[in-house]
N, C-alpha and C positions, 0 to 999 in steps of 0.2 A: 626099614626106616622110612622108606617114603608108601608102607602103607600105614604107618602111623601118622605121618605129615597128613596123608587122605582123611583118615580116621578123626583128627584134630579141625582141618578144614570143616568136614563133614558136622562135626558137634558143635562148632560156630556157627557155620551155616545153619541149622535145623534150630540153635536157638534166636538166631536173627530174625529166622521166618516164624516162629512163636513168639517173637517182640513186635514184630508186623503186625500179624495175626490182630495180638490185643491188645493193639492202637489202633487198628482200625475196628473191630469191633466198639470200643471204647469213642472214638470218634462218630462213628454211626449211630451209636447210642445218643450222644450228646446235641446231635443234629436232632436224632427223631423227640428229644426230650424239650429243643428250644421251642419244634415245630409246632410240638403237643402245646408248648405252653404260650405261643402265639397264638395258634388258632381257639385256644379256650378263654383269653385275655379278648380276645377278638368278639367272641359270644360273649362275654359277661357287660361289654361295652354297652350293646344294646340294652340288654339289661337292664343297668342301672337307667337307663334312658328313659326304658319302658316304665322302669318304678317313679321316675319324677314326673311324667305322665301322668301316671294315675295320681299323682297326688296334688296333681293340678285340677283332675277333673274328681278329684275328692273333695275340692276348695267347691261350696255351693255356689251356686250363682244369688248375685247382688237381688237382690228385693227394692225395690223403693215404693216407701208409703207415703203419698202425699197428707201432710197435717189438713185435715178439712176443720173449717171450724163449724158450729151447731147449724148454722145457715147452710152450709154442705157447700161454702166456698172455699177455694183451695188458699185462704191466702190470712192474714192479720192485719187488721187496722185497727191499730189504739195511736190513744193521742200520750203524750209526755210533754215533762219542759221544757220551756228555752229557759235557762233560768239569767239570760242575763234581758232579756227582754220580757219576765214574768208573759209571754203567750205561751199558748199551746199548740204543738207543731201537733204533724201528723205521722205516724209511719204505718207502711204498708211491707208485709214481710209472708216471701208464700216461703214454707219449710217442707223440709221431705227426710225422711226416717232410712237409712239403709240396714238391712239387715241381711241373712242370710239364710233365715229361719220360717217356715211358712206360720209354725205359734205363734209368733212374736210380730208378723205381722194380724193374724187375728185378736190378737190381746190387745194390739195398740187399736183398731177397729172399736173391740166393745170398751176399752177405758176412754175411748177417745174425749170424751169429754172432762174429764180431770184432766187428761193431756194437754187439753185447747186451756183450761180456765188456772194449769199452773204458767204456761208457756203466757196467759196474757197479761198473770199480771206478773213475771219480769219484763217483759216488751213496754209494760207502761211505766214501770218504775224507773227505766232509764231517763238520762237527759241527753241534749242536746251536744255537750262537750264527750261526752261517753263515745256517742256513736260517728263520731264525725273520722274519728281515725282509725285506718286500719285494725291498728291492736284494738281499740275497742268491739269493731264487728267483730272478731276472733274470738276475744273475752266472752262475748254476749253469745256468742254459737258452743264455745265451751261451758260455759253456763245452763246452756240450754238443753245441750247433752246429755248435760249431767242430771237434770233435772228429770229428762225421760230416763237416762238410767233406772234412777232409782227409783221413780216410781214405778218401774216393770218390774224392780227386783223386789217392791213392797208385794205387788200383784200376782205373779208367778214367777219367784224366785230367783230370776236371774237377769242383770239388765238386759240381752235382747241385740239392743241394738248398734253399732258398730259404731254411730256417728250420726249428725244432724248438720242439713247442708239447708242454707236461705239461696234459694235458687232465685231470689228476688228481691229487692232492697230499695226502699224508697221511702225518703224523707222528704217532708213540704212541711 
């Protein structure tokens, strides 16, 4: 009888220490499987880092074309109305082209003179109430835009240019 008591302990025992066993194997495992997937979570971080990186230095760098007009001055002067004092003011407006494209700026180089002679006569066709308020410079450099737009997209295909900034602004 109490080699069976033995016998009984003993087959307890020995399955206790195989329930040990494969818990801590299973425990080990689960450790090396966080660890595994820390330190690869850990690399992939940089990673994606790396890739908004390049795709910052995939964005070209800005161009700016100054508008010259036939005189090879950087700047516009036409005259417009006052129309409640029937004179005629003056404005002076220097413009600059951004792009990102080295085409686009040789295209606006050889079109440049369609460029200058559509760009002057909207700049003349304004008046005096037009430009005096913000939203109107806004309007007018929207306008203006759009104007080079299209006309690069008549020329080679596609507008070009990102935007048209008057780095300069002056009414008498």
């Amino acid at each position: 009888m109490a080699d069976e008591a033995v016998e009984e302990t003993g087959k307890k025992s020995s399955k206790l220490v195989m329930i040990l066993i494969i818990l801590v194997v299973v425990l080990i495992g689960a450790i090396g499987a966080g660890a595994a997937w820390f330190f690869l979570m850990k690399e992939d971080q940089p990673a994606q880092e790396q890739e908004a990186t390049t795709e910052i230095k995939l964005k070209k760098e800005a161009i700016y074309v100054k508008i010259r007009t036939m005189g090879g001055k950087p700047y516009f002067i036409t005259n417009f109305s006052a129309e409640k004092f029937g004179t005629q003011r003056f404005l002076q407006i220097f413009v600059e082209a951004r792009t990102r494209e080295p085409d686009v700026q040789e295209a606006l180089q050889k079109h440049m003179p369609l460029v200058v002679h559509r760009l002057s006569a909207l700049f003349s066709a304004q008046t005096l109430a037009d430009m005096q308020t913000a939203e109107g410079k806004t309007r007018l450099r929207n306008e203006a835009t759009d104007i080079v737009k299209n006309l690069l997209q008549e020329e080679i295909g596609k507008p070009g240019i990102e935007e048209l900034f008057f780095t300069n602004f002056v009414m008498q």
